[in-house]
C-alpha positions in Angstrom: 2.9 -16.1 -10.4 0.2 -13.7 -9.0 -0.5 -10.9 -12.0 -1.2 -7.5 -10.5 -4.3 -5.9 -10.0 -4.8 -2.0 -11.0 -7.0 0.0 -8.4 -7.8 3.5 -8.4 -7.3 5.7 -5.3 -7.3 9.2 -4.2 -4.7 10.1 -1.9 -4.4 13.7 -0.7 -7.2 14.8 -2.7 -5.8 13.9 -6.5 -6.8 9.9 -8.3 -3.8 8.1 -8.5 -3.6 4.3 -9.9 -1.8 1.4 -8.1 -1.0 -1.9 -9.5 -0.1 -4.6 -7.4 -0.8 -8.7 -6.7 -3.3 -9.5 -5.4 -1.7 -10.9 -1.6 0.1 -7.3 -1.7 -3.3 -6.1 -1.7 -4.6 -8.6 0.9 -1.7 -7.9 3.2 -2.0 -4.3 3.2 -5.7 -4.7 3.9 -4.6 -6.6 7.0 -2.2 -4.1 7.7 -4.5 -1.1 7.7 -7.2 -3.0 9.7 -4.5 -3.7 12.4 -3.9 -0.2 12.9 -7.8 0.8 12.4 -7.6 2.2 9.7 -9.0 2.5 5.6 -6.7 1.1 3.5 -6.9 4.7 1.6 -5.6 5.9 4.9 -2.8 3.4 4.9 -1.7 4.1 1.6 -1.5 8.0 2.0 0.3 7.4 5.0 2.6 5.6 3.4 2.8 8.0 0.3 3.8 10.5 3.2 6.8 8.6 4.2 9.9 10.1 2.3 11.3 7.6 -0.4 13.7 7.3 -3.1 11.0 4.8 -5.2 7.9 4.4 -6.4 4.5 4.5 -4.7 4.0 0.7 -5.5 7.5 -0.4 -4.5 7.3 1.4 -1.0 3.9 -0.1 -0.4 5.8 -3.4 -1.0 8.8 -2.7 1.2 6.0 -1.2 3.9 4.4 -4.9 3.6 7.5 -6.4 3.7 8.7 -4.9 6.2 5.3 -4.8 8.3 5.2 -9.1 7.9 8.5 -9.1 9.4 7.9 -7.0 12.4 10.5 -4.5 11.8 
């Protein structure tokens, strides 16, 4: 089992942490850079979304969902 990796990042102008495995990490790398864009970008955009969760579970569920084309 993966242990999760803490990275810093600034979304919408305030430092915010993120802890996640490492192949979440890969895969939302892969899934800014197919949509050309930073992975900071990705993340706020996400962050955007409405949600009834956590940052780091809808970045999982927005991976999830993203590796099963829906």
């Amino acid at each position: 089992m993966e242990k999760p990796t803490k990275r810093s990042i600034t979304i919408a102008g305030h430092a915010t942490s993120i802890s996640l495995e490492p192949s979440f990490w890969a895969a939302l790398s892969d899934m800014a850079a197919a949509h050309n864009m930073s992975l900071a970008d990705k993340i706020a955009e996400i962050d955007a979304r409405p949600r009834n969760s956590s940052l780091t579970s809808a970045l999982r569920v927005a991976v999830l969902n993203w590796a099963r084309g829906t």
